[in-house]
C-alpha positions in Angstrom: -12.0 1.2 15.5 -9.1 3.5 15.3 -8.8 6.4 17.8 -6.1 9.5 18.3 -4.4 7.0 20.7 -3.5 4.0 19.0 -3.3 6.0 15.3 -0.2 7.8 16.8 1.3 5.3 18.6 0.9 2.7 15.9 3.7 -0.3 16.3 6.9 1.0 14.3 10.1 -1.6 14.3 13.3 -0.4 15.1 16.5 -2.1 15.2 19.7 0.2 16.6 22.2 -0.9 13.9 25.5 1.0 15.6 28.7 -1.3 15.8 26.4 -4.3 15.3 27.7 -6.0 12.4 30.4 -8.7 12.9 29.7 -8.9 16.3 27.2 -11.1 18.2 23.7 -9.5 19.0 23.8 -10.6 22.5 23.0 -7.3 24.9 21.4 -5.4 21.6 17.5 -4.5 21.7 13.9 -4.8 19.4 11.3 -2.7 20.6 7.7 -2.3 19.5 5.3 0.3 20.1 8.2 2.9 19.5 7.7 5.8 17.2 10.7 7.6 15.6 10.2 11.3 15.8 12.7 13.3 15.2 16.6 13.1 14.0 19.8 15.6 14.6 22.3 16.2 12.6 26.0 17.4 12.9 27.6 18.5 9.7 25.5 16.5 7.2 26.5 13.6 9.7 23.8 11.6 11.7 24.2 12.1 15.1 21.0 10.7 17.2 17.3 9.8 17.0 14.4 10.6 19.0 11.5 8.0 19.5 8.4 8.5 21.4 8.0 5.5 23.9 4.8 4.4 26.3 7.6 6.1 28.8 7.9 9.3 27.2 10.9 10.3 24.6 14.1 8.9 24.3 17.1 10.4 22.4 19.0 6.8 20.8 22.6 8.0 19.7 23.8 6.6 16.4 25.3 6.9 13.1 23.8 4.6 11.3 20.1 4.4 10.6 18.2 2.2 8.0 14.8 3.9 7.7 12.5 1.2 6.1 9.5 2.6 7.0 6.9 1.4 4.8 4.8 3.1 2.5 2.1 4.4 5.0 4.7 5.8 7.0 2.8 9.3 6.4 3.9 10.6 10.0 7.1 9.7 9.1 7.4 11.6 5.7 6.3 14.8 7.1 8.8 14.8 9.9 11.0 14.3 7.0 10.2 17.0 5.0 10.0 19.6 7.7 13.6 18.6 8.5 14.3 19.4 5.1 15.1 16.0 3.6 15.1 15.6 -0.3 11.6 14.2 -1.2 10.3 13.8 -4.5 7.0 12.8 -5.4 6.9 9.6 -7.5 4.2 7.5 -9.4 1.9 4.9 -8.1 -1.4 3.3 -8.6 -5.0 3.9 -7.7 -8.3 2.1 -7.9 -10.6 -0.6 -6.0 -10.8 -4.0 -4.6 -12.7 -6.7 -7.1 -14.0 -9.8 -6.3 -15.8 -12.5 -8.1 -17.1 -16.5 -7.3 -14.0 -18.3 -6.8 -15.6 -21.1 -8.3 -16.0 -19.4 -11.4 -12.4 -17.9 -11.2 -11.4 -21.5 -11.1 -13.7 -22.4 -14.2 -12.1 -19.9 -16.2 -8.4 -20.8 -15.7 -9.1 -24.6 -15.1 -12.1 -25.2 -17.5 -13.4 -28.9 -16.7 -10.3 -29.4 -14.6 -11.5 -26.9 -12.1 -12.3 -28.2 -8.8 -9.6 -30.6 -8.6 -8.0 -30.4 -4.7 -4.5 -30.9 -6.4 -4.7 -27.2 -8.0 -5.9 -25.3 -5.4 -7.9 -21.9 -6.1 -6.7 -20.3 -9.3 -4.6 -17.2 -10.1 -4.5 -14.3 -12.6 -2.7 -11.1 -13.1 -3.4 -9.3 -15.9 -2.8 -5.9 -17.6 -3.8 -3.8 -20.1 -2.6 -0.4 -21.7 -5.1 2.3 -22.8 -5.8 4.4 -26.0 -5.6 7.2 -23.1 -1.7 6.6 -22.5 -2.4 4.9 -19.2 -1.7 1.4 -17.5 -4.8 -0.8 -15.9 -3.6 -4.3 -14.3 -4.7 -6.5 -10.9 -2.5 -6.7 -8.3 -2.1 -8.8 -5.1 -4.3 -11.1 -5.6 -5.8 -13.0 -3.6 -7.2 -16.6 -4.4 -10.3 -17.8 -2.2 -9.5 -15.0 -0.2 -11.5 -11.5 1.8 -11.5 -7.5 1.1 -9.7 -6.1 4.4 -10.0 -2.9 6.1 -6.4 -1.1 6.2 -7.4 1.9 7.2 -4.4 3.3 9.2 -6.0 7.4 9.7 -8.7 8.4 11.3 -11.7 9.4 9.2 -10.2 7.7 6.1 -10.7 4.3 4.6 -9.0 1.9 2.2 -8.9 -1.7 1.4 -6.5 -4.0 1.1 -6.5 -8.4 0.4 -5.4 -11.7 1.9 -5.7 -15.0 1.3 -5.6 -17.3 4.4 -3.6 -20.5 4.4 -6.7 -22.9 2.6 -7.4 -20.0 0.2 -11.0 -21.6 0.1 -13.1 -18.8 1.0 -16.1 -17.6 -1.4 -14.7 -15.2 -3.2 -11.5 -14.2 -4.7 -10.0 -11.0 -4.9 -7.6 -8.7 -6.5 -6.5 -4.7 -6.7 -8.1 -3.1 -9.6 -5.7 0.1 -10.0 -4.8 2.4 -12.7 -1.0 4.6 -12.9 -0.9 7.7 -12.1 2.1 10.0 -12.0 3.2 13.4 -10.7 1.2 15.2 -13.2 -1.8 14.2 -12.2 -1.6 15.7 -8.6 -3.0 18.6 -7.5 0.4 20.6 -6.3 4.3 20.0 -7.2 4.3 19.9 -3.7 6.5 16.8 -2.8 3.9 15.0 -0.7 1.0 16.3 -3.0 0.7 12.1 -3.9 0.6 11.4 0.0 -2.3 14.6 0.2 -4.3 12.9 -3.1 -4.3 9.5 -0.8 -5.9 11.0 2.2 -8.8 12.9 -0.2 -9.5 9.8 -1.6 -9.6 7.6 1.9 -11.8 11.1 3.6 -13.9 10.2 0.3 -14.2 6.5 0.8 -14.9 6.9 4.8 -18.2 9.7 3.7 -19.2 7.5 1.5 -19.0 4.5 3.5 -20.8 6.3 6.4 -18.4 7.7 8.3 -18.0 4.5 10.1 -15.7 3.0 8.7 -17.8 1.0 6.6 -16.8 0.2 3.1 -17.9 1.8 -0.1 -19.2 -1.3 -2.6 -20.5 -1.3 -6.0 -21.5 -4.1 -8.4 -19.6 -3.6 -11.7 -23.0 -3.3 -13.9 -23.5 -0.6 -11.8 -19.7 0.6 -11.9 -19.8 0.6 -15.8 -22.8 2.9 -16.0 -22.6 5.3 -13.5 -25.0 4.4 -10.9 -25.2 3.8 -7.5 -26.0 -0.1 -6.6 -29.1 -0.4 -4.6 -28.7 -4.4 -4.8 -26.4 -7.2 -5.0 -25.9 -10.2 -7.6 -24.6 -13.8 -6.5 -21.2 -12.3 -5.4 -21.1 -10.6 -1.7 -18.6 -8.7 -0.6 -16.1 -10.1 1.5 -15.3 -7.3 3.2 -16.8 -7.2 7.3 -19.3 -6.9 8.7 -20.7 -4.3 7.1 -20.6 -2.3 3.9 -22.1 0.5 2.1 -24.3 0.9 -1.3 -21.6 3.7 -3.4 -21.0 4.9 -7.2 -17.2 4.4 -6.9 -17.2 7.0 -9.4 -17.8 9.7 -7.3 -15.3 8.4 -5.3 -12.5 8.5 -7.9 -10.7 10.6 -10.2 -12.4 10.9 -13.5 -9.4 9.6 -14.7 -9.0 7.2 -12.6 -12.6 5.6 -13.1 -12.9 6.0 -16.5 -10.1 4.1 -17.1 -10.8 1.9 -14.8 -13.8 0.6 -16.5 -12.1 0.6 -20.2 -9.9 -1.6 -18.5 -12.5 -4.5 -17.4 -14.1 -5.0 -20.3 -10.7 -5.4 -21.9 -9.9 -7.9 -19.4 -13.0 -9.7 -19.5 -11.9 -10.7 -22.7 -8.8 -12.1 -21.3 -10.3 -13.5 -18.2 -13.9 -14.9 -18.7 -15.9 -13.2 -16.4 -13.9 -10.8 -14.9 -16.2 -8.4 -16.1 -18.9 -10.1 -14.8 -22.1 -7.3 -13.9 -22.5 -9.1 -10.4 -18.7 -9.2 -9.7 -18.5 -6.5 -6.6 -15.8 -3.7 -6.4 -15.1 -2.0 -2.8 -13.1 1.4 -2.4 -10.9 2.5 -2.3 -7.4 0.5 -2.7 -5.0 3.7 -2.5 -1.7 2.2 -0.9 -0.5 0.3 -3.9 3.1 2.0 -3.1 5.1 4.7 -1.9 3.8 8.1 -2.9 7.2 9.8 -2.2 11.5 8.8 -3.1 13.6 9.6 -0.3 16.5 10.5 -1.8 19.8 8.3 -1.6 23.3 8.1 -3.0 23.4 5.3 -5.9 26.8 4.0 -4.5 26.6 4.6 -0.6 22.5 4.3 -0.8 22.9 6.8 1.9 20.4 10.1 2.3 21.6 12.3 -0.2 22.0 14.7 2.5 22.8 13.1 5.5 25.3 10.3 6.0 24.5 7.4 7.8 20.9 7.7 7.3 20.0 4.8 4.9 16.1 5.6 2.8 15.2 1.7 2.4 12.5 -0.1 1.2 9.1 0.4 -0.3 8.3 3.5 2.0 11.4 4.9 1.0 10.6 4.5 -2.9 13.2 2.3 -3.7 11.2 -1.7 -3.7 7.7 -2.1 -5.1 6.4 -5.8 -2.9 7.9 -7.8 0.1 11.0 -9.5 -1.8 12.2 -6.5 -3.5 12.1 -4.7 -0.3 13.2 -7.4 1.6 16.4 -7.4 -1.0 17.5 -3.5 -0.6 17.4 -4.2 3.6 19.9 -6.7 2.5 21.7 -4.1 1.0 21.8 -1.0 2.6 23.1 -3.3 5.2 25.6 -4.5 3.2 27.2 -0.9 2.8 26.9 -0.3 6.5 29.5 -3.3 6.9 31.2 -1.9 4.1 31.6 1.1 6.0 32.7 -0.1 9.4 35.3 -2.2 7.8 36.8 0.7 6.0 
């Protein structure tokens, strides 16, 4: 259960990167449980950062920051824009959590081979584009695998997956989600994707309860409209407790309705995938970052401020662990480019 405390002080990782780089680490510092706050700024330059500590604030001074904060960093991107930082609001992807039998996930792809120990639970990832302009596809999936609460707000809930190490749980599991873009938000505000996220977790939370409790719907039920009052051979993995929904009164019009035009097109790619008693849970709303902090293409530094380095998913510019892993590398690579100069 989240609570004011722990939702404001929720772990951050930062690494002080000042006059680091072709020395030895010995005497430098990782901290946890320490929230960045606030910056200053001296002619464009960065000058110091402020983090909120167990032990009250404390003012770091540096001039070089790498700010890979994730895409749920939504603390973060408001201190951002109040200090004026260029933000644009960029596309991402809506939609549900949706499981099936991984035994018949494994028939499907396997066909008479399916069971063998040597293949291990099967994969898909699949897309299809619309007569409507837009994109449907699965993402993250997750063979033999559970529906997670990442809920990271109070009074707001979405879903994530994972697949343990065996991947031989019941079910398996994928994102469900649908593009959407700039257009489709409510304000050209530059966190007006951020503010879409947060009406459609509020939603998810009412609907589950207000306790936290996941919103579920059979897709039988999904594809006409109605609330499920039941379920089929396929139990939601998500614990321990869930909640009867219509998913689409939940999401966008847009959103749902393409969302179902896009399962029965994949059921004919995926036998079963649009299975009546496979079970969707909402809502999955943190596909990626809803905002681009601005950066230099050369220097990859803040358009704005020098040494401040946007990185990463949360920053817009990676969409998954490698490719975010892969611009740390290098925004740290022009940090030692810069010292040696």
């Amino acid at each position: 259960m989240l609570n004011k405390k722990n939702a404001a002080m929720r772990p951050r990782f930062f690494f002080n990167l000042l006059r680091v780089f072709g020395r030895p680490l010995s005497g430098r510092k990782l901290v946890f449980e320490t929230k960045l706050v606030s910056m200053s700024f001296n002619d464009n330059r960065l000058k110091s950062i402020t983090v909120e500590t167990a032990n009250g604030n404390e003012i770091i001074e540096t001039d070089n920051v790498i700010l890979a904060i994730g895409h749920s960093a939504r603390d973060t991107f408001e201190m951002l824009y109040d200090l004026k930082l260029p933000i644009e609001a960029k596309p991402f992807s809506v939609g549900t959590r949706i499981e099936h039998l991984r035994e018949k996930i494994d028939k499907a792809q396997y066909g008479k081979f399916a069971g063998n120990k040597n293949l291990g639970s099967a994969n898909y990832k699949m897309n299809a584009h619309l007569d409507n302009g837009r994109g449907v596809y699965t993402f993250c999936m997750c063979p033999g695998g559970k529906v997670v609460n990442a809920s990271s707000e109070e009074n707001r809930l979405c879903t994530n997956g994972m697949s343990e190490f065996a991947r031989d749980a019941e079910n398996s599991n994928s994102a469900l989600l649908v593009g959407i873009n700039p257009n489709d938000y409510e304000s050209d505000h530059p966190l007006a994707g951020m503010y879409l996220q947060r009406k459609l977790e509020s939603k998810a939370f009412v609907a589950g309860g207000e306790n936290y409790n996941a919103p579920v719907q059979r897709v039988d039920d999904f594809l006409n409209n109605r609330k499920s009052t039941h379920l089929g051979d396929v139990r939601p993995s998500i614990g321990p407790n869930y909640e009867f929904s219509n998913l689409n009164e939940i999401l966008p019009e847009y959103v749902s309705t393409s969302m179902a035009q896009g399962i029965v097109k994949m059921g004919r790619m995926l036998h079963g995938f649009d299975d009546g008693d496979a079970v969707l849970t909402g809502v999955e709303s943190r596909s990626s970052s809803p905002v681009r902090i601005m950066r230099n293409t050369d220097t990859l530094e803040s358009v704005l401020i020098e040494g401040l380095y946007p990185c990463g998913e949360g920053a817009g510019y990676a969409g998954g662990i490698i490719s975010a892993a892969v611009d740390g590398i290098k925004c740290a690579e022009k940090i030692i480019e810069k010292s040696n100069r």
